[in-house]
Every structure is written in structure tokens, then in C-alpha cells.
C-alpha positions in Angstrom: 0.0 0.0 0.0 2.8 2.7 0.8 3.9 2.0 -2.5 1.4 2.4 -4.1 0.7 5.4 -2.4 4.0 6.9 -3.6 3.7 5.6 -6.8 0.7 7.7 -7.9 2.2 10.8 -5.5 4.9 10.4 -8.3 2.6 10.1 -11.1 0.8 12.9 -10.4 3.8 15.2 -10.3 4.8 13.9 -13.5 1.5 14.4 -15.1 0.9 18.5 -13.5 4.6 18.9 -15.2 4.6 17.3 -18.7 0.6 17.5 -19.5 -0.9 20.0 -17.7 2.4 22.6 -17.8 1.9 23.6 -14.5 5.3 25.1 -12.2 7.4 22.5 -11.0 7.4 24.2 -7.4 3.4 24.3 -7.5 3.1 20.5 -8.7 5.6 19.3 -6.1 3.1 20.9 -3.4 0.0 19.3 -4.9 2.1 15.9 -5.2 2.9 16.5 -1.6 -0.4 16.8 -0.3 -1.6 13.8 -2.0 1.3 11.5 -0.9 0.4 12.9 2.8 -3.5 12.0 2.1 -3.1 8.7 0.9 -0.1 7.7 3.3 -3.0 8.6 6.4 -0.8 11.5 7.5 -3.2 13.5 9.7 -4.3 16.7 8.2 -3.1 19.4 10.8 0.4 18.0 10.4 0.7 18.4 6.8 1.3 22.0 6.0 3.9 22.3 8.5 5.6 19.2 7.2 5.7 20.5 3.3 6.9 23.5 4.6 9.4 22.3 7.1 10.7 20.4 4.1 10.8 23.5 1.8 12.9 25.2 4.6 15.5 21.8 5.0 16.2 21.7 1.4 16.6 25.1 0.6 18.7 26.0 4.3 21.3 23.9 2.9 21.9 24.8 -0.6 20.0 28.0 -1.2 23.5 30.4 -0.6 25.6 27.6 -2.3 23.3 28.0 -5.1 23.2 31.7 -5.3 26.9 32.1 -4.9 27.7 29.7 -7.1 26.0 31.1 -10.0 27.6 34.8 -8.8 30.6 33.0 -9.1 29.7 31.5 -12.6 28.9 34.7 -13.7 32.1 36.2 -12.6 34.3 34.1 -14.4 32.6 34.3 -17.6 32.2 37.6 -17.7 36.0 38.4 -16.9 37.2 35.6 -19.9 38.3 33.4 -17.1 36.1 30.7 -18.5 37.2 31.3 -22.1 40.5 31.9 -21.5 40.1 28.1 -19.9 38.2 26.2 -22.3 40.9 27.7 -25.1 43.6 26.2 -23.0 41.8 22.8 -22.9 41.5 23.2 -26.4 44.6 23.9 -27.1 46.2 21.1 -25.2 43.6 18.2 -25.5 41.7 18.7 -28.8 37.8 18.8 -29.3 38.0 14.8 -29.5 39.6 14.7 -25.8 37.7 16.8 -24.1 34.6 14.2 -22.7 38.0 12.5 -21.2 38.9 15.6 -19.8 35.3 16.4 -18.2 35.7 12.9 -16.5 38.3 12.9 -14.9 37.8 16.7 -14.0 34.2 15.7 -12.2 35.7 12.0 -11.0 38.5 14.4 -8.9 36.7 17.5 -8.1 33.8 15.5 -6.7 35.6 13.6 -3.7 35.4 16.5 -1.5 32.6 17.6 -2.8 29.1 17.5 -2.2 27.0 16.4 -5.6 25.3 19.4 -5.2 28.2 21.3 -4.7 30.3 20.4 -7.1 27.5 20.7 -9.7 27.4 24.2 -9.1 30.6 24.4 -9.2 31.6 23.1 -12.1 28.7 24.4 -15.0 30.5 27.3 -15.5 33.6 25.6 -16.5 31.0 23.2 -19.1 29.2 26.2 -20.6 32.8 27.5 -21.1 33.7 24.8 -23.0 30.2 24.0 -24.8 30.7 27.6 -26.3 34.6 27.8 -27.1 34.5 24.2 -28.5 30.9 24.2 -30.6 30.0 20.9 -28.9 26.8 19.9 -27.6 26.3 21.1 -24.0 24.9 17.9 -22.8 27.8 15.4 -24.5 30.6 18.0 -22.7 28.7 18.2 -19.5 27.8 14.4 -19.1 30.5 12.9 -18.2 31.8 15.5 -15.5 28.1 14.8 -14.2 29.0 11.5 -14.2 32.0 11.8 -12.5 30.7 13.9 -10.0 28.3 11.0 -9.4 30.7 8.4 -9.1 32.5 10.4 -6.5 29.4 10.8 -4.6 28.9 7.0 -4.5 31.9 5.1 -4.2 34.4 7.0 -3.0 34.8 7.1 0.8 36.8 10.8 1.2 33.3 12.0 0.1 31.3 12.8 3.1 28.3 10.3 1.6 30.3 7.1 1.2 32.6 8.1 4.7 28.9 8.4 6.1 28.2 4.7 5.3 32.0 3.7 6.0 31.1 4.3 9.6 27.5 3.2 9.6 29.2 -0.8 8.4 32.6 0.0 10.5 34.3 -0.9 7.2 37.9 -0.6 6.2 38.2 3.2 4.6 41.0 2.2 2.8 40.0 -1.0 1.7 36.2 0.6 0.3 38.4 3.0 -1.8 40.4 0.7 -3.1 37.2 -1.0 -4.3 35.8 1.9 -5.2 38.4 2.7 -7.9 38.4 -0.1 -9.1 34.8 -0.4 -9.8 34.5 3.5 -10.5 37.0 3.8 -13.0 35.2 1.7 -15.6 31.7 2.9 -14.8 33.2 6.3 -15.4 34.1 5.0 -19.4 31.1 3.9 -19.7 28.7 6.2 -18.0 30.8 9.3 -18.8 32.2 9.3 -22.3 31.0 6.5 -23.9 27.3 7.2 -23.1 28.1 10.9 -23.7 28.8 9.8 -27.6 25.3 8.6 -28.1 23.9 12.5 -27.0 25.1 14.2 -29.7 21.8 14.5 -31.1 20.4 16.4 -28.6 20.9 19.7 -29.0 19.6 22.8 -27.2 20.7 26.3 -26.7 23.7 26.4 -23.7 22.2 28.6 -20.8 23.1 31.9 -21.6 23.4 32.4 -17.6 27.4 31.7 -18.7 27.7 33.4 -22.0 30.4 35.7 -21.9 29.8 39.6 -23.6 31.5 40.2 -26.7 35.1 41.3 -25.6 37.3 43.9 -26.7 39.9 43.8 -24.1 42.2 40.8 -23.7 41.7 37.6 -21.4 43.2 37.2 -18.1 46.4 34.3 -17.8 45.6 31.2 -17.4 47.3 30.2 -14.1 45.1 33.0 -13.0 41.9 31.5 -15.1 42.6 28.0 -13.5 43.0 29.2 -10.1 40.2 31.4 -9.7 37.8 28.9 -11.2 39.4 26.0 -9.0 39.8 27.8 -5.5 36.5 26.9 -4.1 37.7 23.3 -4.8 40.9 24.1 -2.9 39.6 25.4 0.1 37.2 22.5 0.4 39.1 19.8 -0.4 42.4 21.4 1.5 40.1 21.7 4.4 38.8 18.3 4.5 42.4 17.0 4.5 44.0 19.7 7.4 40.7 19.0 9.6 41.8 15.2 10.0 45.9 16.1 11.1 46.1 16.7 15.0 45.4 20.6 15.5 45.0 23.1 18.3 41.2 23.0 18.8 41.3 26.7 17.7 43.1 26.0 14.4 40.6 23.3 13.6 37.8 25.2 14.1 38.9 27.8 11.5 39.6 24.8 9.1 36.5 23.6 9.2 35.3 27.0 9.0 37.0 28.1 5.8 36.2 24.7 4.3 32.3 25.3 4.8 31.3 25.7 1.0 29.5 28.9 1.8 32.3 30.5 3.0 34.5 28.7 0.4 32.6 30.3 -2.6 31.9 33.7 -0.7 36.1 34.1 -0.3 36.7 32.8 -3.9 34.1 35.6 -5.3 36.1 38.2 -3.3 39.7 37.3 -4.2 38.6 36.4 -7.6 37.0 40.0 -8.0 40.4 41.3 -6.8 42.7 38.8 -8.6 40.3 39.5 -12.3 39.0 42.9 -12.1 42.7 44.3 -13.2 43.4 41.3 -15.4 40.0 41.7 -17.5 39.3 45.0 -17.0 36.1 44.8 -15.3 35.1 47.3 -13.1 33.2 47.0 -9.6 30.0 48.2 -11.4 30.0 45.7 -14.1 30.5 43.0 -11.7 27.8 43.8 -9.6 25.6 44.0 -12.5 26.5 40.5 -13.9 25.7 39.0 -9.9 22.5 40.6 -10.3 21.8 39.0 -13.6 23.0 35.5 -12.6 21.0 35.6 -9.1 17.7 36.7 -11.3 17.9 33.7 -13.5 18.8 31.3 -10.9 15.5 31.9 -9.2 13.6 29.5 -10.7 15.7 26.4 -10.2 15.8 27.3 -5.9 12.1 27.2 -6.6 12.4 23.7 -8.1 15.0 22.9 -5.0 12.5 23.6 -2.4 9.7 21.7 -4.4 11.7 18.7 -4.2 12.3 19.3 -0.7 8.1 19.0 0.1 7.6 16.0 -0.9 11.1 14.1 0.5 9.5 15.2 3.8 6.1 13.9 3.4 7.5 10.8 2.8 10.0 10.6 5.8 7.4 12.0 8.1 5.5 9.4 7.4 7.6 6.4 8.0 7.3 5.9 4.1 10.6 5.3 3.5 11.2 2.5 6.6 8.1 0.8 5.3 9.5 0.3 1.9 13.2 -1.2 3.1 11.5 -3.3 5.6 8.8 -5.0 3.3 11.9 -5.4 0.9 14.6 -6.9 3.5 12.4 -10.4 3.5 13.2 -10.9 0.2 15.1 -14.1 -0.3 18.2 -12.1 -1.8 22.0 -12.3 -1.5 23.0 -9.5 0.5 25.0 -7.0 -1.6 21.9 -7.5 -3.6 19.3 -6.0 -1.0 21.4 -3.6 -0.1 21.6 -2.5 -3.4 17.6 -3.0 -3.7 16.9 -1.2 -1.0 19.0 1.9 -0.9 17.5 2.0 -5.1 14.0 2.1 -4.1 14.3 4.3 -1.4 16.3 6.9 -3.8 12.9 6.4 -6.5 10.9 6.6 -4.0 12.3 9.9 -1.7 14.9 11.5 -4.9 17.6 11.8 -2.4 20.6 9.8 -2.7 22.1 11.0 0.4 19.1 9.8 2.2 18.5 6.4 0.1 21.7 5.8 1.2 21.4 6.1 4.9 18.2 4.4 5.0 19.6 1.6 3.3 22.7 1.5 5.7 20.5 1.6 8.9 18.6 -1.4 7.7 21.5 -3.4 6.6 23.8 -2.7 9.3 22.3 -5.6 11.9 22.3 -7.7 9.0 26.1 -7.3 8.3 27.0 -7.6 12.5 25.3 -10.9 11.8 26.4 -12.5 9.2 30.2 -11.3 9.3 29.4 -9.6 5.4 31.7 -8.1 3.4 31.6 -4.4 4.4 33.8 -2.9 2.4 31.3 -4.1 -0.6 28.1 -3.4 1.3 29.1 0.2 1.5 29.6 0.3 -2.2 26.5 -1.5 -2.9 24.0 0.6 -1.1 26.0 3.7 -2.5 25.3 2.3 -6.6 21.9 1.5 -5.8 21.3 5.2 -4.0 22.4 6.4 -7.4 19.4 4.6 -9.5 16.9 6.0 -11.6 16.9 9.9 -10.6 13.4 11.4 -11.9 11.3 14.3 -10.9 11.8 13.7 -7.2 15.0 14.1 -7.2 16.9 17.8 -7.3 19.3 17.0 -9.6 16.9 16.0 -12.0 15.9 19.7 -12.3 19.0 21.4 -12.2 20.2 19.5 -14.8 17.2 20.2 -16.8 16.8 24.0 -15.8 20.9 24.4 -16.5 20.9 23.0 -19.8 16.9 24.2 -20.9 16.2 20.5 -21.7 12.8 18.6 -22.2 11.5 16.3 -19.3 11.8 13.4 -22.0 15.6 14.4 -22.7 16.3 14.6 -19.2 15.1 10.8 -18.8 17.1 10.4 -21.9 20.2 12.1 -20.4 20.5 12.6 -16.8 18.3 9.4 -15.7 19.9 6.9 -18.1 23.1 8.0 -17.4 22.2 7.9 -12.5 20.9 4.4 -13.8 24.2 3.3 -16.0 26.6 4.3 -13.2 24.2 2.7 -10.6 23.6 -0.5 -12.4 27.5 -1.4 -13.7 27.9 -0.4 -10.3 26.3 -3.5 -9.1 27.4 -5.7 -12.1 31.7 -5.0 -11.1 30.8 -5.4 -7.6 29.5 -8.8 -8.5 32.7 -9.3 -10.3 34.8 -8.8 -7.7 32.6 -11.5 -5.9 33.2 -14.0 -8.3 36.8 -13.3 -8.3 37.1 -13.4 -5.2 35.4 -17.1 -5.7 37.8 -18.3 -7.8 40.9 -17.2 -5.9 39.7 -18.5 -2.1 36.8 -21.3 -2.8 35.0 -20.7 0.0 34.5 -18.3 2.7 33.7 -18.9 6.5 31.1 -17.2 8.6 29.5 -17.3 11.4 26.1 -17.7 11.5 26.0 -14.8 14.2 28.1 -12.7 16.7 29.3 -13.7 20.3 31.4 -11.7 22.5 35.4 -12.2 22.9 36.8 -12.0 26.0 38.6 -8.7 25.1 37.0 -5.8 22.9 34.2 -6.5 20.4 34.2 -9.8 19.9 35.3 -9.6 16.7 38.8 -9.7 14.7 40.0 -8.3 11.7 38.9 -11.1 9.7 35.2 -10.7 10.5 35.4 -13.7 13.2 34.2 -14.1 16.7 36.6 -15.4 18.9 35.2 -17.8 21.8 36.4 -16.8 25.4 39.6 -19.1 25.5 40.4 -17.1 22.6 40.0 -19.7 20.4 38.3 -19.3 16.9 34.6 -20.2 17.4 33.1 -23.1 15.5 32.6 -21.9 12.1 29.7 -22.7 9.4 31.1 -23.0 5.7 28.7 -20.9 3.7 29.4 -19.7 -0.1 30.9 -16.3 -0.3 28.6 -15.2 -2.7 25.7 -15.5 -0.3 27.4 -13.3 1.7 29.0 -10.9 -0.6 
């Protein structure tokens, strides 16, 4: 029945967009209200949950969104941006560049939030897209790919590190999986699916359009670092907060590294580092952040939409109900993890969340079967990746950034969240298999007991009896483990 419920909640939003035309942040409200009704939500609780939602999403990303696209706008507008898509150009050639946007999105995403980095980074496509003459969407996929990637297998980035501790898995050993398995689902996810877009063409936002210029472009070791700063002071952040500081000097790490304070000091040395270089003046700049905060409007809009209806379904216990109807399912365990955390993301459009979810249901499963962690995490983070639609925020930032179709954004954007999600699972099932080749079979136990000293269990995933001798053992396949 809850899925049912959500089902049609989704069906509705998708028929007020595509039929009826009606705003995305209006349709999200009405889609709220109905999951809310038919999930038995009582009534009096239901405006203050849409708009507690509303407040949530748009708390967190609302001043990342606006500064970002002030910060866009800046580098455009100076020739940062062509001054370094002409560089790219110049040393990788129009048939490189999708390899270049991968790897660019696969390493700027690790510190970086998806939402984050997004921002982030569409200046430095739309540069490109108008220097090069290539199709927005083939440039921009496979950064957005990479970005994705990042977001879901990579423990340094704060989703997977959140599921790392959820399991207790080895963060060095998940990475090294992660690589592993991200590196090819970046080929094919990223570039190679970017190749079979070429046909879809639309107009590149003209949010990033630089002026016609008749003065010349800033360097580009001044292009580059400008554009890459907020990236910096992020990801040089992240790493400082972990080393052994006075408490004071941590907190002004963390502090600088907060990517609202990140972009706010990159506009304000970029001003100062551009404004001589390009010629700018203070007025023009201010004029272009005015510009680039008025046409961002509408996508905060779609934001906060989004943000409705994730919290209808958490308040009511939506999302729990799914993952436990789903963990009875005869399945091998990466499996369900996988399952659940993809459901969850259809159902609720948040990754982040899908994830967790996922993770809080699977982690009494993994204390009892002595599962592979290391893959679990990896698992639940390809399946929290799967099918993005018109829940999901992305889904509309994508389509509001490059003024796409709702069907070319399912063509696009959702193919590619499924590709990266689905070869996700596929490699992980490689490595099983490999693994079954090399070992045979695996032991378990069939459930935890207590050492004598510490948890009870050893590196090896064992329970160790109170002599300290190995406990008895049941032989089970890895796979049904794994």
C-alpha cells in the first residue's frame, strides 16, 4: 500500500509537469499533499511538514546555489572561462575533451558534495560547450558523471565516509574497491554514453555566456586558479581538519572549508585577482551577480519543491516501510542492499538519504552475518544512485541548467544515474566472483558472540570464543554473503 501510495504521488507530479504545464514548485506541493493524504498523515500535520521540508532543502543549498551562480557569472564575464576552455582546447583537442570532463568531475567530486560540485563546475561546461561548438549535454555528461561516481563510491566523500562508519568498514580498503569499480563505470557512464547525445541539442544557458570582448583575457594560471579555489579550500580543508590541530586552528579549518564561506572568499579574491586582469570594473560585476542571481530563481524554486515532498515521505515512515517490506526478500546481500538503498532513492529522490536508509537497515544484517563491508558500503552507494526522476533535485538542475525537455532529461541525466548505478552493481558482482575463484569458499558465522577482550570480533570478520579460540565456524558460499 505505501507503495502504491507513492507511486501515484509520483505520477501525479509527472502528469501536472509534462501535460498540464503547471510550475514545478506548485506541482511538487500538490504531489505533496496527495502523498500525505493517501499515506494517512493526519491533516493538521501536513502544511507544516511540506513547509518544514521546503525550509530543509533550501537551508542547505540556497546560498551555495546563489553564490555559485555569482561566481559563474564572474568568471565568464572576466574571460576566465574562455580563456580556460581555449587552453583545454589547445592542449587536448575537441575529441579529448569528454575524457577531460571525466576525470575533471571523477576528482573535483571527492570533497565535494553532488550538489556542490555541480554548481561548481557548469561554469567551467558552458565555457567549454561555447569555445569548442560541442553539444552542451555530450561536454557536460561525463563531469556529471563523475561527480556522481565520486558521490557513491568514494569514501573521502562525506556520503560514502557516512556509510563507512554506519558498516565499521575498512576506509581504505572501500576505496580501493571503489576505484576499481568506479574507473570503468566512469568509461562507460561518462564518455562513452556521452557519444550517443550528440543529437540532442539545445541552446547552452546563456546564464554563462560571456559579452563580446574587446579587451584581452586574463592568464591562465590566474583562469585556472580562480575557477578551482572553491575546490581548494574545500578539499584542502577536509584534508587539514583530519591532522592533530589546536582545537582553535581546527575550528577555523573547518570554518574556511564550509562551501558557503568557500565560494563567498573565492568571489572576493577572484574580484580582486580579475578585475585588473580583464578590466572589469566594480559596477559591471555587480551588474553580472544581479543578472545571474535573477535567472537562478527558478531552479531554488524547483529545489525547495523537491524538498516538500522528501519530507512527506520521511514523516510518514514511508521510506522505513518500503526497506522493511523489501529486506524479507530471499536475496544475496549486496543484492538487498543495493535493492533497498534503489528504491528508497525512487521513492524519496535523495541519494544521500536512500543511502542512509539503506545503511540503517543493513547494518544488523552485516553484525550478523560477518558480510563483506567494504562491498556493502559500495552497494548501497550504486543502488542510492538509481533512476533519478522528478523527485530528485538534480533532476531539475540538470534540466533548468541546460533548458532541456523532461523526455531528454530521462534520456540524459536518468539513463546516465541508472548506468553508473547498475554497472555499479554488475563490477561489484565481479569482484565477488573473483574473489570465488581465488579463495573457494568463505567462512562465517552464522551470528556474533562476544570475545573475551574488545568487540568480539577480529580483523577477519570472526568471533573469537572466550579461550580465545576461533569459534566453530559454518562454511557458507561467499557469494551468499557478498
Amino acid at each position: 500500500m505505501t507503495l502504491l501510495a507513492v507511486g501515484l504521488a509520483v505520477v501525479v507530479l509527472v502528469l501536472l509537469i509534462a501535460a498540464l504545464r503547471t510550475p514545478p514548485l506548485i506541482a511538487f506541493v500538490i504531489s505533496a499533499v496527495t502523498a500525505a493524504i493517501l499515506l494517512g498523515m493526519p491533516l493538521a500535520t501536513v502544511p507544516t511538514t511540506i513547509e518544514k521540508g521546503i525550509g530543509e532543502m533550501l537551508g542547505s543549498i540556497v546560498a551555495i546555489v546563489v553564490l555559485g551562480a555569482a561566481f559563474g557569472k564572474l568568471i565568464a564575464d572576466s574571460g576566465a572561462a574562455q580563456q580556460i576552455a581555449e587552453t583545454l582546447m589547445s592542449l587536448l583537442g575537441s575529441s579529448r575533451i569528454p575524457v577531460a570532463m571525466a576525470a575533471t568531475g571523477f576528482l573535483v567530486g571527492i570533497p565535494l558534495f553532488y550538489n556542490v560540485g555541480f554548481v561548481l563546475m557548469v561554469p567551467l561546461i558552458f565555457s567549454v560547450v561555447y569555445r569548442s561548438g560541442l553539444p552542451a549535454v555530450q561536454v557536460g555528461m561525463p563531469m556529471l558523471a563523475g561527480l556522481s561516481i565520486a558521490h557513491g563510491f568514494l569514501p573521502p566523500h562525506p556520503s560514502p565516509t557516512a556509510l563507512v562508519l554506519q558498516f565499521r568498514a575498512d576506509t581504505g580498503l572501500t576505496l580501493v574497491y571503489g576505484l576499481i569499480v568506479g574507473l570503468p563505470t566512469l568509461a562507460i557512464a561518462g564518455p562513452m554514453f556521452a557519444s550517443t547525445l550528440k543529437k540532442i541539442e539545445t541552446p547552452p544557458s546563456a546564464l554563462f555566456a560571456a559579452e563580446p570582448r574587446d579587451r584581452s583575457l586574463p592568464g591562465a594560471i590566474r583562469s585556472f586558479t580562480c575557477a578551482l579555489l572553491p575546490v581548494l579550500l574545500i578539499s584542502g580543508s577536509t584534508l587539514l581538519a583530519t591532522l592533530h590541530l589546536l582545537p582553535q586552528m581546527h575550528t577555523a579549518t573547518v570554518f574556511a572549508g564550509n562551501p558557503m564561506v568557500a565560494l563567498l572568499a573565492t568571489i572576493l579574491i577572484s574580484m580582486a585577482l580579475l578585475s585588473r586582469a580583464s578590466g572589469m570594473g566594480r559596477r559591471a560585476m555587480m551588474d553580472g551577480f544581479a543578472v545571474a542571481i535573477r535567472d537562478i530563481a527558478p531552479i531554488i524554486l524547483i529545489i525547495g519543491g523537491a524538498g516538500a515532498l522528501k519530507q512527506v515521505l520521511i514523516e510518514s515512515g514511508a521510506d522505513h516501510s518500503i526497506a522493511a517490506g523489501l529486506a524479507s526478500l530471499p536475496l544475496s546481500l549486496l543484492v538487498l542492499g543495493w535493492l533497498l538503498a534503489c528504491v528508497i532513492r525512487i521513492a524519496l529522490g535523495s541519494a544521500t538519504v536512500a543511502g542512509l536508509t539503506a545503511a540503517g537497515m543493513m547494518k544488523p544484517v552485516i553484525a550478523a552475518t560477518g558480510a563483506n563491508a567494504n562491498l556493502m558500503v559500495l552497494a548501497v552507494g550504486a543502488g542510492s544512485l538509481m533512476c533519478s526522476h522528478v523527485n530528485d533535485s538534480g533532476f531539475w538542475m540538470f534540466k533548468e541548467y541546460f533548458q532541456l525537455s523532461i523526455r531528454d532529461t530521462f534520456r540524459s541525466w536518468s539513463l546516465m544515474e541508472t548506468l553508473v548505478g547498475s554497472f555499479g552493481l554488475y563490477l561489484f558482482s565481479c569482484l565477488v566472483r573473483s574473489s570465488e575463484r581465488k579463495l573457494g569458499e568463505v567462512t562465517f558465522n552464522a551470528a556474533p558472540s562476544v570475545a573475551a577482550h574488545g568487540s568480539g570480533r577480529s580483523r577477519g570478520g570472526f568471533a573469537a570464543e572466550p579461550s580465545g579460540r576461533p569459534a566453530r565456524r559454518r562454511r557458507q558460499p561467499v557469494r551468499q554473503w557478498l
